[in-house]
N, C-alpha and C positions, 0 to 999 in steps of 0.2 A: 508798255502793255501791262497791265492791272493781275492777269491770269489769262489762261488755258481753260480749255474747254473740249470735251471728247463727243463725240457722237457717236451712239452704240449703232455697230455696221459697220461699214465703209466710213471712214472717220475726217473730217474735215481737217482743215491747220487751223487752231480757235480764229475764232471773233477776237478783233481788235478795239481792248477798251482802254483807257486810259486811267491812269493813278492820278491824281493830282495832289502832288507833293508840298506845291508851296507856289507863290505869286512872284512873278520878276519885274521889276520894276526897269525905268528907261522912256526912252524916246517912243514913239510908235517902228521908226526904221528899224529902231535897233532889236523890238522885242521878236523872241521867239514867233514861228506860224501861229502855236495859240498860248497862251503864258498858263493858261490851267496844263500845258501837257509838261511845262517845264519840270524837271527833276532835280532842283537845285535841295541841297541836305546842307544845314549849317552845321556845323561839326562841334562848334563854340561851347563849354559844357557852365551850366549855372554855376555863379558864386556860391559857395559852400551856405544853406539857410536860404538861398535867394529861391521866389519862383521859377521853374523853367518858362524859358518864354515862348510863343505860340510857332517860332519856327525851330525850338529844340524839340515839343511835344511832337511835333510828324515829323520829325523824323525820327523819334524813338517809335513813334506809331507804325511808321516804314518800316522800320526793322523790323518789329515784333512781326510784321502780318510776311514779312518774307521767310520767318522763320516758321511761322506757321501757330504761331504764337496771339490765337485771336482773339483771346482771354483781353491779355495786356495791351495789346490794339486798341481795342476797344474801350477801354478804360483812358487809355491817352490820348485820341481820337475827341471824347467825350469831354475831357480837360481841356483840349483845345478849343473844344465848342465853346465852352463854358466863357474862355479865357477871349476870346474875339467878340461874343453876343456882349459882354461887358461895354466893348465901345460901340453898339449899337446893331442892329439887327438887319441892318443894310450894308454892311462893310461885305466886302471881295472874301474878304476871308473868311466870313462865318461861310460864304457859299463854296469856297475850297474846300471848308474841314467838314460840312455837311455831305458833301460828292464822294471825300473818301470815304467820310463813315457808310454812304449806304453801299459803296463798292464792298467796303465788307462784309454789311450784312449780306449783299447781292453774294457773294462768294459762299456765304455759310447758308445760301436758300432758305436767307428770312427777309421776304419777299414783301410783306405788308410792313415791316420796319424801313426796309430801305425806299419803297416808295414813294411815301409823305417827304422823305428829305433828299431826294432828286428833284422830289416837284418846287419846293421851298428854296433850294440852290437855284433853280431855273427863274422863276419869280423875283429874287435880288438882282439876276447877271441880267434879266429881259427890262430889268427896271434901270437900271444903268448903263444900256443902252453902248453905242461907239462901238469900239474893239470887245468888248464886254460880250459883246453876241459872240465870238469867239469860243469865250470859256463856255456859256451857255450850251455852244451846240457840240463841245465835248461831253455836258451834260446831258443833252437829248441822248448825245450816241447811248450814253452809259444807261441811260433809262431806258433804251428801244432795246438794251439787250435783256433787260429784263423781262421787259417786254415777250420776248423771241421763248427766253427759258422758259416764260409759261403758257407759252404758243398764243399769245393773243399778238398775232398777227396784224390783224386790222389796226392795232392802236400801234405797235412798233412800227410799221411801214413808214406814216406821215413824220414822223421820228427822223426817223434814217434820211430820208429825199431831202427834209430840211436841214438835215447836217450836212450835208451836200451840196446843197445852194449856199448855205452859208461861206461853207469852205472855197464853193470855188469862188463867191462875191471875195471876199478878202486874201484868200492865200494865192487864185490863181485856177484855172482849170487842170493846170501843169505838177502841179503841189503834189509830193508823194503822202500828206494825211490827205487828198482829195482820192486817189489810191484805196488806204486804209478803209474808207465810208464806200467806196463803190465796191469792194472785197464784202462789206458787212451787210448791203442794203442787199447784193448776189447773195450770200449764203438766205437773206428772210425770201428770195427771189424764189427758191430752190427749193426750200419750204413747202412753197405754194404752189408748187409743179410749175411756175410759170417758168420752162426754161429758156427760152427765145432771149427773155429778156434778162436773164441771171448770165444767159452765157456774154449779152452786149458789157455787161458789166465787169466780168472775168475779165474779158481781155482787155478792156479799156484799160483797168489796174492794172494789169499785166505788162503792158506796154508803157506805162505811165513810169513802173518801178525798174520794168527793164534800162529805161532811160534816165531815171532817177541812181541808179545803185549799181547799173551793170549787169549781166546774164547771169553769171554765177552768185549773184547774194542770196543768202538765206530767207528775204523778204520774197522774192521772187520765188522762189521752194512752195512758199505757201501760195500763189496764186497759182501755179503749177500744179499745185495737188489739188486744191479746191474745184479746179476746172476738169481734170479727169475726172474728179468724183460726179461732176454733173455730167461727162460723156459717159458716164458709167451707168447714171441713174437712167440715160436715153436706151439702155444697150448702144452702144458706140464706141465697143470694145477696143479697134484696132485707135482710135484718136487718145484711148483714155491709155494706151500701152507708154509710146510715147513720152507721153508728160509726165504722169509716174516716171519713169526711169531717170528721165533728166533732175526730177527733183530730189529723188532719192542721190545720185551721182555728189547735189549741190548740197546737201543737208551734212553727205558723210563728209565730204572735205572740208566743209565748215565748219561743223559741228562736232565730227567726231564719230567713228562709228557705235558707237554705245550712247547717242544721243535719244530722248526720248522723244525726238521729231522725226527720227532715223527710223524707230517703231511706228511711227504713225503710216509713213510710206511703207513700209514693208507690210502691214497690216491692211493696208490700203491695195499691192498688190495681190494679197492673197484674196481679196474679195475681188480681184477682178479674175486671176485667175477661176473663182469658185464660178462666178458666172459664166464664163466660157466654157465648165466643165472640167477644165483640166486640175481633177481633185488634189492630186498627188504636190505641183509645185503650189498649189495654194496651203496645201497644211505644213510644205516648210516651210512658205514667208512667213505663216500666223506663229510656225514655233520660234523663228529668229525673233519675230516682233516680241514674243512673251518672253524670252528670257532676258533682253534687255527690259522692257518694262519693268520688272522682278528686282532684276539687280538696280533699275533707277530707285523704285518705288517703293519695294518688298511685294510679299503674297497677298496682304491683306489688304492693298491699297485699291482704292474703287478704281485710278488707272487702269489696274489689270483686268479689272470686268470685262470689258468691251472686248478684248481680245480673247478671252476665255468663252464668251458669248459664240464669238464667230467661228472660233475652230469646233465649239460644241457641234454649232448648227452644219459646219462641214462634216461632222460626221452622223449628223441625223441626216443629209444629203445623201451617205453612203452606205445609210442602214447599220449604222454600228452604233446603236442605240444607249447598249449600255456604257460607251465610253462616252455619249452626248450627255447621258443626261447626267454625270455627277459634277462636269464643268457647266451647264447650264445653271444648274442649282447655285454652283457658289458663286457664279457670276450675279443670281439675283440676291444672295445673302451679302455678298460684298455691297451691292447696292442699299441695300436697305439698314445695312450697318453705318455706311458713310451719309446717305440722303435721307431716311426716314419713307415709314408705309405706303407714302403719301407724293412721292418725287415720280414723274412722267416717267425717268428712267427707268425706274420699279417696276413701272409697269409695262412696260415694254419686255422684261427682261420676263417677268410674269407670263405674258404673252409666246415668248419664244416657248417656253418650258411647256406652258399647255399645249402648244404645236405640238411638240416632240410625243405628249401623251396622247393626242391625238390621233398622231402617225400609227402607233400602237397599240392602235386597240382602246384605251385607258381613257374612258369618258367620264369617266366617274371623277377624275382626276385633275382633268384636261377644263371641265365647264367650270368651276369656282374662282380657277387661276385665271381662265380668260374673263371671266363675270368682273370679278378685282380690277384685270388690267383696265378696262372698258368704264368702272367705275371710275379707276382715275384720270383717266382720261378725260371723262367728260367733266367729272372736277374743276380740271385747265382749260380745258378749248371749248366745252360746253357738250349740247347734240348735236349739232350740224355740223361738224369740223369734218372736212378731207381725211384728217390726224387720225380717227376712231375707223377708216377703213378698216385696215390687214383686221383688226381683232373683231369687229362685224363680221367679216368674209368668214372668219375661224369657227366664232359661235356658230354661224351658221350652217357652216360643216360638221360640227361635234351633232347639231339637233337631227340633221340629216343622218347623218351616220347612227344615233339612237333611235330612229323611224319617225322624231319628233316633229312632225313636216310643218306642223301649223304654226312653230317656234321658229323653225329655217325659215320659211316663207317670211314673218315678219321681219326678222332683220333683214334679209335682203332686200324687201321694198325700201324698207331703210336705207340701205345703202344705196340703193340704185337713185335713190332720192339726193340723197351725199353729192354721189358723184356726177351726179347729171348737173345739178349747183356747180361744183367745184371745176367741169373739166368739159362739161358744154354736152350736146348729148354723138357728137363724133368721135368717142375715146376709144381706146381697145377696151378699156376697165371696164366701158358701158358695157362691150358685146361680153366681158366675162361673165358680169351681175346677171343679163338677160339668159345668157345659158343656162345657168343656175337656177336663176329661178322658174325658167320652164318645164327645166328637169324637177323641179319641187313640185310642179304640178300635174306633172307625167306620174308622179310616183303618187301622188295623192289619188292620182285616178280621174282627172280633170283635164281631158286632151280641149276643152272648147274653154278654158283658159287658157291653156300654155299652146294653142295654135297662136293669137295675134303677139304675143311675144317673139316667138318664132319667126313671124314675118317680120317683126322692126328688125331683129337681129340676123335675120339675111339680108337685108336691105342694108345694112349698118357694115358686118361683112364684106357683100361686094364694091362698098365704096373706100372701105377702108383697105382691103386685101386685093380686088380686081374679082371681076367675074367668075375666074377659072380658078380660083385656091381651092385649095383640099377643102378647110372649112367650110367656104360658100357647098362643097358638096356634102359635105355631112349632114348640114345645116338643111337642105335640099331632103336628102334623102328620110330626115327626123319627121319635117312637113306631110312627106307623102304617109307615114305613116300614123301622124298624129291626125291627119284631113280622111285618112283612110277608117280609121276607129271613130270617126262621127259619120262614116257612110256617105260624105263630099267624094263620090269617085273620081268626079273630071279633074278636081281639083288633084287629088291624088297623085291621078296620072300623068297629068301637066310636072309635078313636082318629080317625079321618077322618073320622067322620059326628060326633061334638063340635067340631072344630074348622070343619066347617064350616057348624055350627049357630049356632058364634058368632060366625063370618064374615055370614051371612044378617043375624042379629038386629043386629048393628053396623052392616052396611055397606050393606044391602039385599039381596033374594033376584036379581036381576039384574045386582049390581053387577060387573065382568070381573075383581078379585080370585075370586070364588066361582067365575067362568068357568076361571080358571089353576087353583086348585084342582082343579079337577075334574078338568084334563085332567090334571095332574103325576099324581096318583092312579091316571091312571087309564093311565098309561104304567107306571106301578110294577105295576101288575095285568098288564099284558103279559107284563112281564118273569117274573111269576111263574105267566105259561099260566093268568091267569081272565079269560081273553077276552071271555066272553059281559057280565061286569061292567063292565068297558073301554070297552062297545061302549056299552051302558046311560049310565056317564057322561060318555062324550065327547057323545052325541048331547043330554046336559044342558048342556054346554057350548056346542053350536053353537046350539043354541034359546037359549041367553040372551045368546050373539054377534049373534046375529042380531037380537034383537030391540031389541039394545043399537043396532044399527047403523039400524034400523027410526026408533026415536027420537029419533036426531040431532038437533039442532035447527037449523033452515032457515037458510040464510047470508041 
């Protein structure tokens, strides 16, 4: 594995890429599953004045890039180039030292360097054809992750699939790198909210490396975590509990408890904690996760971002604002000191911190940093990407919340646009957008706009939640009053007399829910001079006050 890779949130176990160190030669029986993944380092050191020769140059190239040393890498990396395209521009090995060079540019996100010289290694190994597709589709992988970093999606996908046909044509459907690709093609899966199909792929690995490696390996840890992280993203709390533990149990005994795979799952549990509410053990896992990270990495290292992000945002959860926001900040300085203005994680990290200004009031604040985030965004993934939701949804809370309705309203159609593309139009995200934007035009003063919204989004509601949810009655009760303010009274009444038919049948016919009902209804009726109705159900209200009050039960 080439590097690690964090995802700010809930944190995956990286994507598996490969180094490709050197070519092994032999038999076809004898070689390795793919000879690009082999790790062979000659140790041999030049004659004193001699050239080094192209299997000393990587692995001094290896070394330097494990030391972190990307100067010197790259410099030796480049000598190798040099020192292979001499015997010709189709040899194995310029396509080796081409795949690590752009692994490294890929590592330091110089994206347009690295590339032209995946697609050039690809070109050599698809020309050569036999086992050679082999090295190749370690080379697609390598390309489909860069792919992924810069969310173009569409082009990594056919990537990934076809590392996967390849792998299992040659190595086997049973093959633990056949594992490896169905763990990487799940995480682009995951990406794309497609989880049905992310999770076929979880466990497929899962079960592949169970049997490859045993229960307890550390390979298994990572499909373990990866897989609650997607019971996670379902809410699917009680399945994601589970797997986290087991993988955390397999990491420390392996690893070590001061492992910075050990923070991954610990940081991993506190996000799930945070979404079940239970605030308190979630900001100790985040603080166990960050003080190993700290001591793996130091303070200033972009690792510790991620974790500094999430306990931020667990205390913007809990209204302790002014401890959220100096860890929000440095989690986005950390970012932009290690990736540059310009890195997706920037601006995610962007995006959290305008939340938090959001939350408080702080609009003045709150719109530049989300405008940035949403800028970069679309940089990467374009306009239409699923990716530019959360930070749409935000802008268009800050415009709402400064009375800018005619600004909220546009990004919303926007998004509702997004995600009707992206997620079909039966999502819950649809029935959020729809609310939203009716409430945009409730406030604009436009009830014969935001009525036919209101209708998809009860419709949308009772198929998604069932007839009788709380929502479907709010949603009910909104109708009668927005159909009421354009003077539709049957309409109206139809909408008031359902919702509080399934107020009655859930809650009782006396219950002081149906009491409030009545009267809210029946103030709305005022307003609209149908007094004599008004009078009819307030006087249903004080009969079931009253008799509510009648039943008390005796001290």
């Amino acid at each position: 594995m080439f590097f690690k890779r964090i995802h700010l949130g809930a944190e995956r176990s990286p994507f598996e890429g490969n180094v490709v160190p050197g070519l092994v030669t032999g038999s076809p029986a004898r070689r390795p599953a793919a000879t690009l993944l082999a790790c062979f380092l000659l140790s041999t050191q030049a004659l004193s004045g001699q050239e080094p020769s192209w299997p000393e140059l990587m692995a001094a190239a290896q070394a330097a890039y494990q030391r972190a040393d990307y100067a010197r890498a790259e410099r030796l990396f480049v000598s190798a180039l040099k020192q292979t395209e001499e015997l010709g521009n189709t040899s194995p090995k310029v396509a080796t030292t081409l795949n690590n060079l752009a692994e490294l540019y890929r590592t330091q996100r110089r994206y347009a360097e690295a590339e032209p010289l995946y697609l050039r290694a690809l070109s050599i190994l698809n020309a050569a054809g036999g086992l050679d597709q082999l090295e190749a589709a370690t080379v697609q992988n390598n390309l489909a992750f860069l792919y992924h970093e810069q969310m173009r999606y569409a082009q990594a996908e056919p990537l990934f699939r076809h590392t996967l046909e390849t792998r299992e044509k040659f190595l086997g459907p049973e093959n633990p790198e056949v594992a490896t690709t169905l763990n990487n093609l799940a995480e682009l899966l995951r990406a794309l909210h497609r989880y049905p199909e992310a999770e076929t792929s979880y466990r497929r690995a899962l079960a592949l490396r169970e049997k490859a490696f045993g229960p307890e390996h550390p390979k298994v840890a990572v499909l373990l975590n990866n897989l609650a992280m997607l019971c996670l993203d379902q809410g699917r709390y009680t399945e994601a509990q589970p797997l986290l533990e087991r993988a955390l149990a397999i990491r420390r005994r392996s690893l070590g408890p001061e492992h910075p795979d050990v923070a991954t799952t610990l940081n991993n549990l506190g996000e799930l904690r945070r979404a079940e509410n239970q605030l308190a053990e979630a900001e100790g896992f985040y603080k166990q996760a960050l003080l190993i990270r700290e001591k793996s990495f130091g303070q200033k290292n972009p690792e510790v971002a991620t974790i500094l992000h999430n306990l931020g945002v667990l205390y913007q959860d809990e209204g302790r604002y002014a401890q959220a926001e100096p860890l929000l900040q440095r989690a986005m300085e950390l970012r932009i000191a290690a990736l540059g203005e310009d890195d997706p994680k920037v601006g995610a990290a962007q995006r959290s911190l305008g939340e938090l200004y959001q939350f408080q009031g702080r609009y003045s604040e709150a719109e530049p940093l989300l405008k940035r985030s949403l800028a970069i965004q679309e940089r990467v993934v374009g306009t239409d990407s699923i990716v530019l939701a959360r930070v749409l949804d935000a802008l268009a809370l800050t415009y709402q919340f400064e009375g800018r309705y005619p600004e909220a309203e546009s990004f919303l159609n926007r998004l509702l646009q997004i995600r009707e593309r992206a997620t079909g139009e039966e999502h819950e995200d649809i029935a959020k957008t729809l609310n939203s934007l009716a409430g945009i035009y409730r406030l604009e003063g436009h009830p014969a706009q935001a009525e036919p919204v209101y209708r998809r989004l009860l419709l949308l509601q009772e198929r998604i939640l069932g007839l009788k949810h709380q929502k479907v009655v709010a949603t009910l009760d909104i109708l009668a009053g927005v159909t009421l303010e354009q003077g539709k009274f049957a309409d109206a009444d139809t909408f008031f007399e359902e919702a509080l038919s399934i107020r009655r049948e859930t809650l009782g016919a006396d219950h002081r829910e149906v009491a409030s009902a009545l009267e809210t209804y029946a103030s709305l009726l005022r307003k609209a001079k149908r007094l004599e109705k008004a009078e009819e159900l307030e006087a249903k209200a004080h009969s079931i006050r009253t008799n509510s009050a009648g039943q008390s039960p005796k001290q």
